[in-house]
C-alpha positions in Angstrom: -22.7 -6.7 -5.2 -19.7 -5.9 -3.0 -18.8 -2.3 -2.7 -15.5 -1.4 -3.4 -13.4 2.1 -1.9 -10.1 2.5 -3.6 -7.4 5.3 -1.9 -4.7 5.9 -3.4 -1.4 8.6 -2.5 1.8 8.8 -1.8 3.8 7.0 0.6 3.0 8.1 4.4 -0.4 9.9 3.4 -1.9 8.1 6.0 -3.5 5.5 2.9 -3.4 2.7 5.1 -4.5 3.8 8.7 -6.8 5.6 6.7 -8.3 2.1 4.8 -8.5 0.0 7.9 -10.3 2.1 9.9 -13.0 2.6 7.6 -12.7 -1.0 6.6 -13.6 -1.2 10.7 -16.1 1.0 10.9 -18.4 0.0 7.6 -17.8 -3.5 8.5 -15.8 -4.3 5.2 -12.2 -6.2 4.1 -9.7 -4.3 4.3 -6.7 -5.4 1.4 -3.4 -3.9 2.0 -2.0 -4.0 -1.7 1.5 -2.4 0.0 1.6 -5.2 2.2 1.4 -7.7 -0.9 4.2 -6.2 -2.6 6.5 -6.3 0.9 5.6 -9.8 0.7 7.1 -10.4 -2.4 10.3 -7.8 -1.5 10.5 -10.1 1.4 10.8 -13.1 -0.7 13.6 -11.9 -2.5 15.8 -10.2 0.2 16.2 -13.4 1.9 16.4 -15.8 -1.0 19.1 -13.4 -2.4 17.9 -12.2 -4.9 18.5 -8.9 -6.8 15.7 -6.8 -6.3 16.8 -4.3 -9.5 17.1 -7.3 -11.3 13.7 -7.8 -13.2 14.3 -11.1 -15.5 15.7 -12.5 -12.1 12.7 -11.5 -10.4 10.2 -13.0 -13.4 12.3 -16.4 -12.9 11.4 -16.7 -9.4 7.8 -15.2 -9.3 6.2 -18.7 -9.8 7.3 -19.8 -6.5 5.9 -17.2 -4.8 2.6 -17.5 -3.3 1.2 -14.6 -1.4 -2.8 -14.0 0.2 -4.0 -12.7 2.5 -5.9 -14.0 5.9 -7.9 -11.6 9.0 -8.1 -12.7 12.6 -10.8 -12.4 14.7 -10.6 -8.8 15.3 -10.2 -8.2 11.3 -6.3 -7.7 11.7 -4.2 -8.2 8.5 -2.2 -11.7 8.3 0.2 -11.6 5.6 1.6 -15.3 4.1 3.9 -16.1 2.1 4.3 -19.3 0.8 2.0 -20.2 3.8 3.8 -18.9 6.1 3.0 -15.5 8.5 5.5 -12.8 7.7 3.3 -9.9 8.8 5.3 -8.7 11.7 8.8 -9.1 9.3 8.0 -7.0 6.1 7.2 -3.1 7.8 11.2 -2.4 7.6 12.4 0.2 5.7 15.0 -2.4 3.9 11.6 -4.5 2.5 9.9 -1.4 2.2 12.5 0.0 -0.4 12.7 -3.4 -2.2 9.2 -3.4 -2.8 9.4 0.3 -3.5 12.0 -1.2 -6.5 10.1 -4.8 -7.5 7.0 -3.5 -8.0 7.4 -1.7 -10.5 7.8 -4.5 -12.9 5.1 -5.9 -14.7 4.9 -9.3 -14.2 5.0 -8.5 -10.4 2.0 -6.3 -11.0 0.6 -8.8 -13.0 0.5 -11.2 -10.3 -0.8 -9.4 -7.6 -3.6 -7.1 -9.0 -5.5 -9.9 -10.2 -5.1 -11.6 -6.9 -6.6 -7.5 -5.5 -8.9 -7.9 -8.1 -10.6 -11.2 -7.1 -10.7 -10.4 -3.4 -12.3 -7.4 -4.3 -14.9 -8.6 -5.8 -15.4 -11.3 -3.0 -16.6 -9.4 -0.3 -17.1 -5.5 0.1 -13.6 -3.9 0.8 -11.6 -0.8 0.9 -7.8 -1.1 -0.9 -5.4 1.4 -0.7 -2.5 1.3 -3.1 -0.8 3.9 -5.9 -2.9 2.6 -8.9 -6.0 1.2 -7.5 -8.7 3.9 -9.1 -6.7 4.2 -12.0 -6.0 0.4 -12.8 -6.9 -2.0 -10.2 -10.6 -1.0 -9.5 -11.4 1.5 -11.9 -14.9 1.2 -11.5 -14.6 1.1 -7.5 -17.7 2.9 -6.0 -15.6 5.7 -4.3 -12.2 6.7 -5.6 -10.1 8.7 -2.6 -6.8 10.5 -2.9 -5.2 10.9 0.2 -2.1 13.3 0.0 0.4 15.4 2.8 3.0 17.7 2.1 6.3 15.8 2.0 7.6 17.4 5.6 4.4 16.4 7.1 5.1 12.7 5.8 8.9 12.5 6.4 8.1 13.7 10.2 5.2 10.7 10.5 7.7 7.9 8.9 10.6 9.3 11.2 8.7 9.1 14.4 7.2 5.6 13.0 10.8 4.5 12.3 12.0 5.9 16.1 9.3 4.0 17.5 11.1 0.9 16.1 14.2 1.5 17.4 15.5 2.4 13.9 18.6 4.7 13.6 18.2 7.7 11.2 17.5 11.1 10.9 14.9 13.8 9.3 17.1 14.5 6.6 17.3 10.9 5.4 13.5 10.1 5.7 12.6 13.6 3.8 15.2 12.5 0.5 13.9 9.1 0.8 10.3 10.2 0.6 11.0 12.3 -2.5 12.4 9.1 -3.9 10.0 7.3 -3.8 7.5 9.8 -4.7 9.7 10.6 -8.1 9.3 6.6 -8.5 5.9 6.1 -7.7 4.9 9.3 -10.2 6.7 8.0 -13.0 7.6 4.4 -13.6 6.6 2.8 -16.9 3.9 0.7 -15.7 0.4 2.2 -14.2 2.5 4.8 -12.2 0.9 7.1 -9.2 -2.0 9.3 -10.5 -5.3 11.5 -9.1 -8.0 10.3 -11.0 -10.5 12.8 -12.6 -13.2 11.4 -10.0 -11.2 10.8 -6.9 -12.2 13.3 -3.9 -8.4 14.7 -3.1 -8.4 14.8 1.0 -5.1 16.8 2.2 -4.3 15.2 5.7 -1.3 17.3 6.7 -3.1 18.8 9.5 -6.0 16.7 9.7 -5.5 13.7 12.5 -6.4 9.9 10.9 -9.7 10.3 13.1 -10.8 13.6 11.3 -10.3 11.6 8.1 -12.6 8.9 8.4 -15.0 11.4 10.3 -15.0 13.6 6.9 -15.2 10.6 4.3 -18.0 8.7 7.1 -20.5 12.4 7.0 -19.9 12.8 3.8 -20.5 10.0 1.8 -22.2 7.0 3.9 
């Protein structure tokens, strides 16, 4: 039986730092459900395509094939159609379309039974905004990993200076209450704590602490 960690939060908790690392450490898959979405955001930035635009999006989602591949040092590969994209869809411009796309249906659809069968491959931790309360709902342990929204805005800021990207505070700060407002309350399986989740605040808490207090505390 594969044993299954599910964290879920919102965007720049530290969710997917958070989910390798243990993934490392317990000797597990680690399945990047964001990075599944980007894939698909990615698809339809450069084919064109109107990423508001949900019956365009449903047309197209048939010729979109996405998994998921590690290397020898259990990094993530990302394909799309069988191709590597994993160094092209951490932009904030894929980042927002798959903040938009994935909120449809059919696009969830698609990918959390794809979550949903490599889950239950081999023993994994997923990180996500619905994986406790839809994708694995009967995961073993059920994290949610939270920060106040000027802790998160400074982490995606420095991220996004790192890259050379031109913005400011200000912008990051509105842009993570955007999403938040999105994530909380779109139509389909929107971002919730579960009644059995352990809620871990990481605002001051480095990603090492993290994995130190879920590590002592429950393996």
């Amino acid at each position: 039986m594969s044993y299954k960690i599910a964290i879920d939060g919102p965007s720049s908790a530290g969710k997917s730092t958070i989910a390798k690392m243990l993934a490392k450490d317990l000797g597990y898959i680690y399945i990047d459900t964001g990075a599944m979405y980007r894939a698909i955001a990615y698809y339809l930035i450069e084919n064109n395509i109107d990423y508001n635009d949900e019956n365009k999006i449903n047309e197209v989602l048939d010729k979109i094939d996405v998994s998921l591949d590690y290397d020898k040092d259990n990094n993530l590969i990302v394909y799309l159609n069988g191709k590597d994209i994993s160094n092209k869809i951490r932009t904030a411009e894929v980042g927002e379309a798959a903040s938009v796309s994935s909120q449809f249906i059919k696009v969830r659809e698609k990918l959390v039974a794809l979550q949903r069968k490599l889950a239950e491959e081999k023993s994994c931790c997923m990180d996500g905004r619905d994986i406790a309360s839809n994708v694995l709902p009967n995961a073993n342990l059920k994290i949610y990993l939270t920060a106040t929204v000027e802790c998160r805005a400074k982490r995606r800021y420095l991220e996004e200076k790192e890259k050379g990207i031109d913005t400011t505070i200000e912008k990051v700060t509105e842009d993570i209450k955007t999403r938040d407002y999105r994530d909380t309350h779109r139509e389909h399986n929107p971002l919730v704590k579960v009644k059995d989740a352990v809620e871990i605040d990481s605002s001051e808490m480095s990603a090492e602490e993290v994995v130190d207090y879920i590590m002592s505390r429950f393996f």
